[in-house]
Biotite code that builds the C-alpha atoms (Angstrom):
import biotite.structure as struc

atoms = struc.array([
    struc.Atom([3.438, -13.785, -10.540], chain_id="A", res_id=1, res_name="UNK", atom_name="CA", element="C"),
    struc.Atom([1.114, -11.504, -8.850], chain_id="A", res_id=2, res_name="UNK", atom_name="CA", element="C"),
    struc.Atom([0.839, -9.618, -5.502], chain_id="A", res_id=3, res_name="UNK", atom_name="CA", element="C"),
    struc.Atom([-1.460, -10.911, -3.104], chain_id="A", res_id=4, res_name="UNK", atom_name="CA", element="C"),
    struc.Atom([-2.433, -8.596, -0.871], chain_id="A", res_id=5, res_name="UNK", atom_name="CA", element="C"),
    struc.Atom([-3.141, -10.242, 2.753], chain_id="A", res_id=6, res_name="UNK", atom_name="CA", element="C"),
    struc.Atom([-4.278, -7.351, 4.490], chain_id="A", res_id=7, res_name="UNK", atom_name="CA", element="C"),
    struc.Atom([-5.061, -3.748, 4.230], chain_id="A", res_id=8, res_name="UNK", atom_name="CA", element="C"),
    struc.Atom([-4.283, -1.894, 7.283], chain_id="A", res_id=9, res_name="UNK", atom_name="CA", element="C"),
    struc.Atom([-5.297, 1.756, 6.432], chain_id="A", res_id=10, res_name="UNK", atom_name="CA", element="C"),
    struc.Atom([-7.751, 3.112, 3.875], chain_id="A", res_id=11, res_name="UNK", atom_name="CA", element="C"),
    struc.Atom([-8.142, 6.822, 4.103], chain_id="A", res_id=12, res_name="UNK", atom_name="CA", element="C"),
    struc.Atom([-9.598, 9.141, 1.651], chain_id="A", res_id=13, res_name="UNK", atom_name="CA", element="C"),
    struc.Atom([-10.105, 13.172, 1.485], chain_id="A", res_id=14, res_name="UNK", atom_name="CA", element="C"),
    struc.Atom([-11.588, 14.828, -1.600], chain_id="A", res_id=15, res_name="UNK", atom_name="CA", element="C"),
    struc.Atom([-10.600, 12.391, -4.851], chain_id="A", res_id=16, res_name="UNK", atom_name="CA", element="C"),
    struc.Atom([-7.735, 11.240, -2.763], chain_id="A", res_id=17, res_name="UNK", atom_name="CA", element="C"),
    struc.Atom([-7.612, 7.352, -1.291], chain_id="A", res_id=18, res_name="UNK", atom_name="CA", element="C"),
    struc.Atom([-4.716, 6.319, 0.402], chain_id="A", res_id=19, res_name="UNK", atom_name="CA", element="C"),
    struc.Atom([-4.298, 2.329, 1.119], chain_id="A", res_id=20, res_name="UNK", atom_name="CA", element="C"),
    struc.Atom([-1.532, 1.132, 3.298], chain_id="A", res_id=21, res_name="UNK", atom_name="CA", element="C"),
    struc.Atom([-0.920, -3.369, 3.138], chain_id="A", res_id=22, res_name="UNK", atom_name="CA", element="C"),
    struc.Atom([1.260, -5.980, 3.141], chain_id="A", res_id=23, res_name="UNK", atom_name="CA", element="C"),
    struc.Atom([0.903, -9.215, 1.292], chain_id="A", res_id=24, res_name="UNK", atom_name="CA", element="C"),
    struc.Atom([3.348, -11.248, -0.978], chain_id="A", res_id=25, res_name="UNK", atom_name="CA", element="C"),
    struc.Atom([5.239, -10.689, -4.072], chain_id="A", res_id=26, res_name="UNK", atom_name="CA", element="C"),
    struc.Atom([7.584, -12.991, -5.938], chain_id="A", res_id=27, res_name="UNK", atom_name="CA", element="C"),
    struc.Atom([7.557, -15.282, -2.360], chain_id="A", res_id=28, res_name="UNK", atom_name="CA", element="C"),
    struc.Atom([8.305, -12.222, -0.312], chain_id="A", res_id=29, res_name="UNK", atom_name="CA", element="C"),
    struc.Atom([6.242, -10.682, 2.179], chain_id="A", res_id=30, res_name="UNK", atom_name="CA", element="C"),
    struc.Atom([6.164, -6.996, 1.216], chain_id="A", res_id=31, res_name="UNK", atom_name="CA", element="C"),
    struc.Atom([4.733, -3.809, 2.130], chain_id="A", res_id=32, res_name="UNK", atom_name="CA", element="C"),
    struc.Atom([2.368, -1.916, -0.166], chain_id="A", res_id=33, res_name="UNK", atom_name="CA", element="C"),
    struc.Atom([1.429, 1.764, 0.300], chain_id="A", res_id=34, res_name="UNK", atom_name="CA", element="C"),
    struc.Atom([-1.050, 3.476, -2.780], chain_id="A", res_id=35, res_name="UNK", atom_name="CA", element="C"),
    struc.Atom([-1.886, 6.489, -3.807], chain_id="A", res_id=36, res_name="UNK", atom_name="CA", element="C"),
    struc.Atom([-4.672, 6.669, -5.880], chain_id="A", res_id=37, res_name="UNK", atom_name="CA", element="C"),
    struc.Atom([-6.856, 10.134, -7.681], chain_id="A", res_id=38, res_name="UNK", atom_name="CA", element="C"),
    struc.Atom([-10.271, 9.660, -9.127], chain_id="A", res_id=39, res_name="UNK", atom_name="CA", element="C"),
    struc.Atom([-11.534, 11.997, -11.238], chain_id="A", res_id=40, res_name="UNK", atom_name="CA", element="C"),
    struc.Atom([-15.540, 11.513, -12.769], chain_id="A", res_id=41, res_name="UNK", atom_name="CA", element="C"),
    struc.Atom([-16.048, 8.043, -11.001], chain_id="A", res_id=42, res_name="UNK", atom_name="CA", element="C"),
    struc.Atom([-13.069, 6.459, -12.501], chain_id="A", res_id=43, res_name="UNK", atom_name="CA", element="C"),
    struc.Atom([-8.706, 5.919, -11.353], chain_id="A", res_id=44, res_name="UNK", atom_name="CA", element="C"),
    struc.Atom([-7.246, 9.031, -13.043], chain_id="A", res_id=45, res_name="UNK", atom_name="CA", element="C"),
    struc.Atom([-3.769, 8.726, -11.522], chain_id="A", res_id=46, res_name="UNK", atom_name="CA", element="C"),
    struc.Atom([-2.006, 6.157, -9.091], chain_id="A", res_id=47, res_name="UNK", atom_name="CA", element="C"),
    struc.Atom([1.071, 6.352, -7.416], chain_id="A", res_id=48, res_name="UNK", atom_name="CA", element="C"),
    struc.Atom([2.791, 3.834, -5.307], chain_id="A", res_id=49, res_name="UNK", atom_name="CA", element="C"),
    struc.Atom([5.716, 2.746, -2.884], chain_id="A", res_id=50, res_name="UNK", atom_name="CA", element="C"),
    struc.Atom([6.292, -1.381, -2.961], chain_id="A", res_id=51, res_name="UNK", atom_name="CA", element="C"),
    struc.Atom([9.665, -2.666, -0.591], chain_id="A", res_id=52, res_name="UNK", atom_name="CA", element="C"),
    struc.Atom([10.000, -5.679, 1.036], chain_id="A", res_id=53, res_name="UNK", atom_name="CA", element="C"),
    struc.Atom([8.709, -5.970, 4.609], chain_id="A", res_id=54, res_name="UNK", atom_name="CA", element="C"),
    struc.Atom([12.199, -5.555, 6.639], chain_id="A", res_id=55, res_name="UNK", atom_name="CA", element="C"),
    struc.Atom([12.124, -8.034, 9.741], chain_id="A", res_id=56, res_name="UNK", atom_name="CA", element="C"),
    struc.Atom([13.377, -5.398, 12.025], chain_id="A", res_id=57, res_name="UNK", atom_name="CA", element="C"),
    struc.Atom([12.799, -1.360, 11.868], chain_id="A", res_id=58, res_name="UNK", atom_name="CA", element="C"),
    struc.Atom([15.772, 1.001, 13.600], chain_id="A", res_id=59, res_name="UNK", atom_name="CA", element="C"),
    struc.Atom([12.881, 2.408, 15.625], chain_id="A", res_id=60, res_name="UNK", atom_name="CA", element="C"),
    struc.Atom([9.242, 1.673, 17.294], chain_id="A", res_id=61, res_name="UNK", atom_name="CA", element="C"),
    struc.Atom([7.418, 3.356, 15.128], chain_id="A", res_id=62, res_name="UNK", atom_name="CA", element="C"),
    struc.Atom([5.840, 0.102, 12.975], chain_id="A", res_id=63, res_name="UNK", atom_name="CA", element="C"),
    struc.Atom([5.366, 0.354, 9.247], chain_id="A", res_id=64, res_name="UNK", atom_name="CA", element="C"),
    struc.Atom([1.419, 0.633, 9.847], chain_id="A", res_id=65, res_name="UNK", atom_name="CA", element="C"),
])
């Protein structure tokens, strides 16, 4: 099974740096996504990423997004 990505909060970029912050689904749980991607010449030349599942509370107000 997939991820399905429901919604991409963040998209920020700086040089051949893009950052992407979501949350969608994986395996029937909602889950947070955060990737780190490097393009070199046009094309993905490295990726990096964090995947958890979304926890329904967070020890402070900070939000995940």
């Amino acid at each position: 099974m997939a991820a399905v990505v429901e919604r991409v909060h963040h998209i920020v970029a700086q040089g051949e740096f893009v950052f992407t912050q979501g949350e969608g689904v994986l395996h029937g749980v909602p889950t947070v996504f955060y990737d780190l991607f490097r393009v070199e010449n046009d094309k993905l030349a490295e990726h990096w990423d964090v995947v958890f599942a979304k926890p329904d509370c967070l020890p402070h107000n900070n939000g995940l997004f």
